[in-house]
C-alpha positions in Angstrom: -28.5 35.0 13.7 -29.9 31.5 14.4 -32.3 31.8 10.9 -29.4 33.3 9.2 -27.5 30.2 10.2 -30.2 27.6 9.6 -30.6 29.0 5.8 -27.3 29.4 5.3 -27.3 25.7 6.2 -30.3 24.6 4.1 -28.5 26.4 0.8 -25.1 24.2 1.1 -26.9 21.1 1.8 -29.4 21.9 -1.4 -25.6 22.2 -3.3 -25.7 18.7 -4.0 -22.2 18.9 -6.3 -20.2 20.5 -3.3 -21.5 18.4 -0.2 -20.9 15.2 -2.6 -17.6 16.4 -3.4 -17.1 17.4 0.0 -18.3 13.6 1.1 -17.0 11.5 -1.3 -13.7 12.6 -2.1 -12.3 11.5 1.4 -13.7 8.3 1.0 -13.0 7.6 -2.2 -9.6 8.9 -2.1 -8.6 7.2 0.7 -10.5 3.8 -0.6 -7.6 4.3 -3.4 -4.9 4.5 -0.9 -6.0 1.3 1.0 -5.8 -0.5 -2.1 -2.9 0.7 -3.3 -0.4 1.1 0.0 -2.4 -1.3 2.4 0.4 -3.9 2.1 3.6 -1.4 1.6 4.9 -2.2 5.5 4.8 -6.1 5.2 7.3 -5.3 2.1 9.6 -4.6 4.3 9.6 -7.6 6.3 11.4 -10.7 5.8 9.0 -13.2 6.8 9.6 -17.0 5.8 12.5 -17.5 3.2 11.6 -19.9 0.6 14.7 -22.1 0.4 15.7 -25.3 -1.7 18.1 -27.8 0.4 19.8 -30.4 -1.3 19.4 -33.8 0.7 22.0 -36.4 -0.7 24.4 -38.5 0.8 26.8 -35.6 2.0 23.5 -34.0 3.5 23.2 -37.1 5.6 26.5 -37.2 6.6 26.1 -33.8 8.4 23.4 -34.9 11.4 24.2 -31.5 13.0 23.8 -29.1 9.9 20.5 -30.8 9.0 19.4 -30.2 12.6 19.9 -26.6 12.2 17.5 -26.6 8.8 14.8 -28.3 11.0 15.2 -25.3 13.9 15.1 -22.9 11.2 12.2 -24.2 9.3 9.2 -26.6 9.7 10.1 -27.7 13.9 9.7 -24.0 14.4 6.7 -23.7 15.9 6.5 -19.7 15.7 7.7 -17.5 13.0 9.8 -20.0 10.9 12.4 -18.2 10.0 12.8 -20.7 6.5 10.5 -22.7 4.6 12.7 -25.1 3.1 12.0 -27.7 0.5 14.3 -30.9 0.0 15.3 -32.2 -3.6 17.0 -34.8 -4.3 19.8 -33.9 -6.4 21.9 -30.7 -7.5 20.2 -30.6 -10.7 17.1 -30.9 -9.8 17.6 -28.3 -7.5 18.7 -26.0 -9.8 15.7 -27.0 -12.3 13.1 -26.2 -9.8 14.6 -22.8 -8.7 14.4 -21.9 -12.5 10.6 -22.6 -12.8 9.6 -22.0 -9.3 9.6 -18.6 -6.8 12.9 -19.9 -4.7 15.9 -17.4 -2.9 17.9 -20.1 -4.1 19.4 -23.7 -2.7 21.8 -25.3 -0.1 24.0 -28.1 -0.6 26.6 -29.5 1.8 30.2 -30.6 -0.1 31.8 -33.8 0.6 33.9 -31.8 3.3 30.4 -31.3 5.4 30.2 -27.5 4.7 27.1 -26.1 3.3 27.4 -23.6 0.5 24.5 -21.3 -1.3 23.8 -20.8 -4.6 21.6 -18.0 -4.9 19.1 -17.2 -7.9 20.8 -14.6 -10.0 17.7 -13.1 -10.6 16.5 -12.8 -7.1 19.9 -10.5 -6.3 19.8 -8.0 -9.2 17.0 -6.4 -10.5 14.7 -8.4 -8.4 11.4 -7.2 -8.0 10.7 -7.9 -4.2 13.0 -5.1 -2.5 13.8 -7.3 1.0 15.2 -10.4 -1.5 19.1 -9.0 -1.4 18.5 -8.9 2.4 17.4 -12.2 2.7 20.0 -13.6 0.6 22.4 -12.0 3.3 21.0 -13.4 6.4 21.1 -16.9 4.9 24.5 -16.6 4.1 25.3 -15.3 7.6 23.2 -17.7 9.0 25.6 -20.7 7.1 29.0 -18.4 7.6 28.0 -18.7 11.5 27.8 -22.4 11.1 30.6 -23.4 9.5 32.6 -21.2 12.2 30.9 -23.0 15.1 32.0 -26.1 13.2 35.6 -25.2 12.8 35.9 -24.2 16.2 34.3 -27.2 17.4 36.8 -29.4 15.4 39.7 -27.6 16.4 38.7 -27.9 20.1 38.1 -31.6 19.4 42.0 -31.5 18.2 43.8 -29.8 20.9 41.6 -29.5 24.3 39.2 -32.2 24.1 37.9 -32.0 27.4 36.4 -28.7 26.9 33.8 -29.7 24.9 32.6 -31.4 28.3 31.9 -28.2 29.9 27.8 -27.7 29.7 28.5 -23.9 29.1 30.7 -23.6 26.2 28.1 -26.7 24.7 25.0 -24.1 25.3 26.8 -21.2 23.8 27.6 -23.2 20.9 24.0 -24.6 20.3 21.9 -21.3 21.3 21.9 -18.6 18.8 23.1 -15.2 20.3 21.5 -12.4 19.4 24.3 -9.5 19.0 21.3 -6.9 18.3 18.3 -6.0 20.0 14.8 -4.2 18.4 13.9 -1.3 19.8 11.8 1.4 18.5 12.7 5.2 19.2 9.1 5.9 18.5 5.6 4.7 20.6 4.5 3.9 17.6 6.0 1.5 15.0 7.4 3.2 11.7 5.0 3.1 9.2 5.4 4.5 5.6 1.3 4.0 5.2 0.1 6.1 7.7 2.0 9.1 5.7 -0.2 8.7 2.5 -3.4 8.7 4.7 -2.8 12.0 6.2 -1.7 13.4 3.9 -5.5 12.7 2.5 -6.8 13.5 5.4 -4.7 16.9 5.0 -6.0 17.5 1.6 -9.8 16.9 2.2 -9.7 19.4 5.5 -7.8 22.5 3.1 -10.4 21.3 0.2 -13.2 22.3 2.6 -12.6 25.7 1.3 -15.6 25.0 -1.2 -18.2 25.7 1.2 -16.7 29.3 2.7 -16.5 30.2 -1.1 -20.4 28.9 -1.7 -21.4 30.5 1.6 -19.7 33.8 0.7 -21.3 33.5 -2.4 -24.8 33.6 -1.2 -24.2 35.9 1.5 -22.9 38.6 -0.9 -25.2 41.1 -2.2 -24.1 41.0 -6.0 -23.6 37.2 -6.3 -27.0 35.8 -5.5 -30.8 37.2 -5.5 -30.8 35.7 -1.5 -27.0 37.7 -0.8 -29.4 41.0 -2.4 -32.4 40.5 -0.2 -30.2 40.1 3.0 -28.1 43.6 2.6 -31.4 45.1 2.5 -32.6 43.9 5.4 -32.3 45.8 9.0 -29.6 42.8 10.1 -26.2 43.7 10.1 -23.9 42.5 8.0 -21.5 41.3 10.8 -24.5 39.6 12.0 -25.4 38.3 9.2 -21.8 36.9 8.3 -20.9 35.0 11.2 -23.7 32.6 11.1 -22.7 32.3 7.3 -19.7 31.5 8.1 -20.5 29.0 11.5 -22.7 27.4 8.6 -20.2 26.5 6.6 -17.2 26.0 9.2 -19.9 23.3 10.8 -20.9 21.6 7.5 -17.3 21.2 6.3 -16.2 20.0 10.0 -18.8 17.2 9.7 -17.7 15.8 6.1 -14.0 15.3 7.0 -15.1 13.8 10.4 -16.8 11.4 8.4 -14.1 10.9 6.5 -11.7 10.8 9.5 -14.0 8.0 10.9 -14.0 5.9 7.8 -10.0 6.0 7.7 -9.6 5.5 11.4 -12.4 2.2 11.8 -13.0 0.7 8.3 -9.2 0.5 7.7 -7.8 0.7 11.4 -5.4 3.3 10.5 -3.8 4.6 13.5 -3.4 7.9 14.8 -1.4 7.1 18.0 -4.5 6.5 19.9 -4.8 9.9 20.2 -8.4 10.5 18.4 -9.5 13.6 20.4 -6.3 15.6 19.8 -6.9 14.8 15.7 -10.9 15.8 16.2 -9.3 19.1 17.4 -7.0 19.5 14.5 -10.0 18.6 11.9 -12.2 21.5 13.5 -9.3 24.0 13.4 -8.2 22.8 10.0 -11.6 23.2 8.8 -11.7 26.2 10.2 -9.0 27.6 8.0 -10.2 26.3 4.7 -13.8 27.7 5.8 -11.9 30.8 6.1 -9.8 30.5 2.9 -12.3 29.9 1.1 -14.4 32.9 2.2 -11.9 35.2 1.4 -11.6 34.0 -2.1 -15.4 34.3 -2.3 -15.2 38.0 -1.5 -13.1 38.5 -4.6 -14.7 39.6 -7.7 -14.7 37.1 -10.4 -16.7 34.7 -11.7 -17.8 31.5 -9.7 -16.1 29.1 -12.1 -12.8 31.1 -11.9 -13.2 30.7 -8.2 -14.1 27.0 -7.7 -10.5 26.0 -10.0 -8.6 28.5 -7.6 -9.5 26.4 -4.7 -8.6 23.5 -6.1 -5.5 24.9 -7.8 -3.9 26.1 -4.5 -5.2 22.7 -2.6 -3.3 21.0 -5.0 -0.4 22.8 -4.8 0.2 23.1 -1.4 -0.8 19.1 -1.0 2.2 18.9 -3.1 4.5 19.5 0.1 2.3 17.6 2.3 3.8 14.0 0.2 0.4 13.3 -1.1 1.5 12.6 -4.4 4.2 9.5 -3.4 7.7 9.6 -2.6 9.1 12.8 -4.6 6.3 14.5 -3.3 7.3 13.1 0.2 11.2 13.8 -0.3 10.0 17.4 -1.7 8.1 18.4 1.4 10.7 17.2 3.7 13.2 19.2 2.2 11.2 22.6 2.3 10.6 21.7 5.7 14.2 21.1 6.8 15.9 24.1 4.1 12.6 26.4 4.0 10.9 26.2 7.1 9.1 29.3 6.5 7.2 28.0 3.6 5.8 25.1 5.2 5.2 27.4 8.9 2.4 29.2 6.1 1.0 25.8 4.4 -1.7 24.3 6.1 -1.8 21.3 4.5 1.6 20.6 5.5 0.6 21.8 9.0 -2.3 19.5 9.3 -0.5 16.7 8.1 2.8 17.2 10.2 -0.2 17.5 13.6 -1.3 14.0 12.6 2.1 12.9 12.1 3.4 14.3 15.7 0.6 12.5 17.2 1.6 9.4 15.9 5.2 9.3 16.7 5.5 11.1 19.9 4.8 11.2 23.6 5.1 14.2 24.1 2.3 16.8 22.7 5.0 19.5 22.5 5.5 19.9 18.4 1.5 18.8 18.3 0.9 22.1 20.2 3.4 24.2 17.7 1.1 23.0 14.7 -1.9 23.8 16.5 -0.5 27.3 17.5 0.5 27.7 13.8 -3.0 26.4 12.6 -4.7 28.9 15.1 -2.4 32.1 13.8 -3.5 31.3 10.5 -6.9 31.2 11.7 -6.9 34.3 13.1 -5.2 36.0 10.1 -7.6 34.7 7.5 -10.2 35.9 9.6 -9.4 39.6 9.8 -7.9 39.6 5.8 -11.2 38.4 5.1 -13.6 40.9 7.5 -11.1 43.6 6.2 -12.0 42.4 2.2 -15.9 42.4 2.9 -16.4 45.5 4.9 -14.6 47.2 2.0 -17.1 45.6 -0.4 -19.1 48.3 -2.4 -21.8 47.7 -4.9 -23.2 50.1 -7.6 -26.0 48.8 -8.0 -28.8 45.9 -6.6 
């Protein structure tokens, strides 16, 4: 068993196309999605709001407003929540927010409240998605303001003395925060991670090349090698398992490397969980080694073969949300609607493993995929014994 398993190992490494395909897909495929998705989380983030403030006479004439615009902006040490920029004049103002990349600008009236004028085409159509939101917390942030003002002035009208006491003054100049963040994950939310692995998905199930090129030279009519072995006093159970350790080993070691390259070189995270997802590559792997066996067994040509692995990888990737958001949206659906389908999808299976890892504590739903994975080990492997014991041949 341990020559049979050492050739078996010699021929796939002499396949140059499927070990290169089997390498350098992951990594290029997920080089692709770094590019491309790397930044898709900051989108959703508001960071600093480019601003223009007018700074005229009326500007001047409200001390307390323009104290506000410097707490907000550039005498916030951390996290500026503005980055404004002072002009002159109205026109000006609404010159430069033409030409230049602006939300749009503040100006105080002669009555000492500030009003916004926003830049039409940073509301509608805009091509930054967070710009509508940011146009709402500036105008909350003014609305809140000009309350604090009014109510300010009216105390200052009818109980004067209040606006003595050192509490109601605090309240008035802190900023209360009437929500909290919390996260119901461990993890934070992270559209990125989804696209990754689902790739990481898609290369395990596309491992199905080497049980189809092992099969292939283990089986008597395929390959002068596969003709020499059936004649020879080993076994053929004997001789398959090694053939298919081989390739189960071979096709472990490629997405590992490609598991590696995802996890380090782009610091994707996978909950900090990295053994349990090591686990899930081997059993994954184990599946498509399997898979792919069982389609080598069948009698048709090589070429026919190859395209069938990669049609159903494809296919079934398709519910995994490896091909963007309708691909996403799909795959959640089937797996709310028609949880049967995904249950017998691996690469939905795989990815939803990673996917638990990453968003919760507990290893309870990691454990189901893994049960599910291991079930659909254990089924290839007897559909595929059962195919190749029944294999007959007319002739050598």
């Amino acid at each position: 068993m341990r020559t049979a398993f050492v050739y078996t190992v010699k021929i796939l490494v002499r396949d140059r196309a499927v070990l290169l395909w089997a390498v350098a897909f992951p990594l290029i495929l997920s080089s692709m999605f770094y590019a491309v998705f790397s930044n898709l989380d900051q989108i959703y983030t508001l960071g600093r709001m480019p601003v223009l403030v007018v700074q005229d006479d009326n500007y001047a004439g409200a001390p307390q407003f323009a104290t506000l615009i410097d707490q907000l902006g550039v005498d916030r040490s951390s996290d500026p929540l503005l980055e404004p920029t002072f002009v002159p004049t109205e026109a000006q103002a609404r010159d430069t927010m033409a030409d230049q990349d602006f939300l749009g600008f503040i100006q105080v009236t002669s009555t000492g409240k500030p009003t916004y004028v926003m830049d039409p085409g940073r509301v509608d159509g805009s091509a930054d998605v967070m710009d509508p939101t940011r146009q709402s917390v500036i105008l909350t942030l003014l609305d809140r303001y000009s309350q604090d003002a009014a109510y300010v002035a009216d105390l200052a009208k009818t109980d004067p003395s209040k606006l003595a006491d050192p509490a109601l003054l605090a309240a008035l100049s802190g900023h209360t925060d009437f929500t909290q963040p919390i996260s119901a994950t461990t993890n934070p939310v992270s559209d990125t991670v989804r696209y990754f692995y689902a790739a990481l998905a898609f290369s395990c199930i596309m491992m199905m090349s080497f049980g189809l090129s092992a099969v292939s030279s283990w089986k008597a009519d395929a390959s002068p090698v596969g003709a020499r072995r059936s004649l020879g006093g080993q076994s053929w159970t004997r001789s398959l398992a090694p053939t298919l350790a081989a390739a189960w080993l071979l096709s472990f070691i490629c997405v590992l490397i490609g598991f590696c390259y995802i996890r380090f070189a782009f610091g994707i995270s996978f909950g900090g969980k990295e053994w349990a997802c090591v686990a899930v590559l081997a059993l994954s792997t184990l599946v498509s080694t399997l898979v792919g066996a069982l389609i080598g067994a069948i009698n048709a040509p090589t070429g026919v073969k190859s395209g069938l692995t990669v049609l159903i990888t494809c296919v079934l990737s398709a519910f995994a949300g490896l091909y963007g958001p309708p691909s996403q949206k799909l795959g959640d659906w089937v797996a709310v609607h028609l949880p049967g389908l995904s249950v017998i999808n691996p690469v939905r299976q795989v990815y939803e493993a990673f996917y638990n890892l990453y968003y919760y504590d507990s290893y309870s739903r990691f454990t189901e995929k893994v049960i599910i994975l291991a079930i659909t080990a254990v089924v290839g492997f007897v559909v595929c014994v059962a195919v190749m014991r029944r294999t007959r041949y007319r002739s050598l």
